[in-house]
C-alpha positions, 0 to 999 in steps of 0.5 A: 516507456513512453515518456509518461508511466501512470503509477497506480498504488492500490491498498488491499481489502479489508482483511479477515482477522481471526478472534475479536481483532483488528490487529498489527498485522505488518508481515502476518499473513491474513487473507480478505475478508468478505468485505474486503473481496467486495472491495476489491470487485467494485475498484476492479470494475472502476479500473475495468476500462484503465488497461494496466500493462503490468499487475504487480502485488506484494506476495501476503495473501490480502494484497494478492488476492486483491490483485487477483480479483481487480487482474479478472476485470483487465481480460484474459491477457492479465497476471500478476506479478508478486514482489515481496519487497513491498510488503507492510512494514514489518512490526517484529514482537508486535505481529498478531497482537491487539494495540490494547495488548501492546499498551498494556506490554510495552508500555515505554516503546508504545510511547516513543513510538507515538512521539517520533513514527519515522525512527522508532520500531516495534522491538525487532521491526521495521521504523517507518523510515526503513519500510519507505526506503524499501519502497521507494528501492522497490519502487525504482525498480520497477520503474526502470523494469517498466519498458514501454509500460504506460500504466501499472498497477502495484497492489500493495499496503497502507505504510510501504505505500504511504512511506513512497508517496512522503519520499517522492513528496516531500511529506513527514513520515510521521504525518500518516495517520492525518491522510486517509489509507482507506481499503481498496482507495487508489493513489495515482502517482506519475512519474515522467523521464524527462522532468517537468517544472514540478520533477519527475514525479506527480501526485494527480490521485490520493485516496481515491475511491469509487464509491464514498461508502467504501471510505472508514477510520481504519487507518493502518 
């Protein structure tokens, strides 16, 4: 590592649900939409001239088809990597179900949930605090398989990307739905060997965007 490794954390495209959707969809495996394929090119053509040293995605269809897409625009040198411990947070008997439907079905979890994200799952799921370990344990790790990377890219989801930048930062789990996670939006983390002032970690990009018209409410 050459002192200084720039952490690129991008968030899939839009993905393609079937039916009427959007649902949870933590671990189920929906593919890009068409929309989200068009978002993925333009942050592919943004990162064309940031040459990353290693691609590495979680392996669900919509984050891995991202990575292939923005890996077309980096030459013929590029591949990704796929991980699965960065997948989404996994939401157990909630997984393909619509919010109207977990509303309606579980009614006291959905409730408890609400009131304390960080340490309340979906029945048979991840808490939000268990899929930011997983992160972060992921996270570490890639670090320190990073050699003398200075710049990677990790193709990843709105809450196990989140759960990572609360632990490094000091934010509340429970605060996500006040930042945007906006499709195909990069956050720039910088993580030095040697601390600086401010430690060992930086957040010099959150939620950032090519083009404002990418930018929506659909948070995770």
């Amino acid at each position: 590592m050459s002192g200084v490794l720039r952490i690129f954390m991008l968030r899939h495209g839009k993905p393609e649900f079937p039916g009427q959707g959007p649902y949870i969809y933590g671990h189920s495996d929906y593919p890009l939409s068409k929309l989200g394929e068009k978002q993925a090119r333009k942050i592919g053509k943004a990162l064309s001239r940031v040459k990353m040293d290693r691609i590495i995605s979680s392996d669900l269809s919509r984050a891995a088809e991202t990575a292939r897409i923005v890996a077309g625009s980096q030459g013929e040198h590029a591949r990704v990597e796929y991980d699965p411990e960065i997948r989404e947070i996994y939401m157990g008997e909630w997984e393909g179900l619509t919010k109207d439907e977990i509303k309606e079905n579980y009614v006291d979890i959905f409730r408890e949930r609400g009131l304390d994200l960080a340490k309340v799952s979906a029945p048979g799921g991840e808490t939000f605090f268990q899929a930011s370990e997983r992160g972060i344990r992921a996270l570490k790790r890639i670090i320190a398989d990073s050699g003398e990377c200075s710049r990677i890219l990790m193709v990843a989801h709105g809450a196990v990307m989140w759960g990572m930048i609360s632990a490094l930062f000091g934010i509340g789990l429970g605060d996500i739905f006040r930042f945007g996670l906006d499709h195909c939006a990069l956050h720039l983390v910088e993580y030095r060997e040697n601390p600086a002032q401010w430690g060992q970690y930086r957040l010099v990009r959150y939620n950032w965007s090519p083009d404002l018209a990418s930018y929506n409410d659909d948070l995770v």
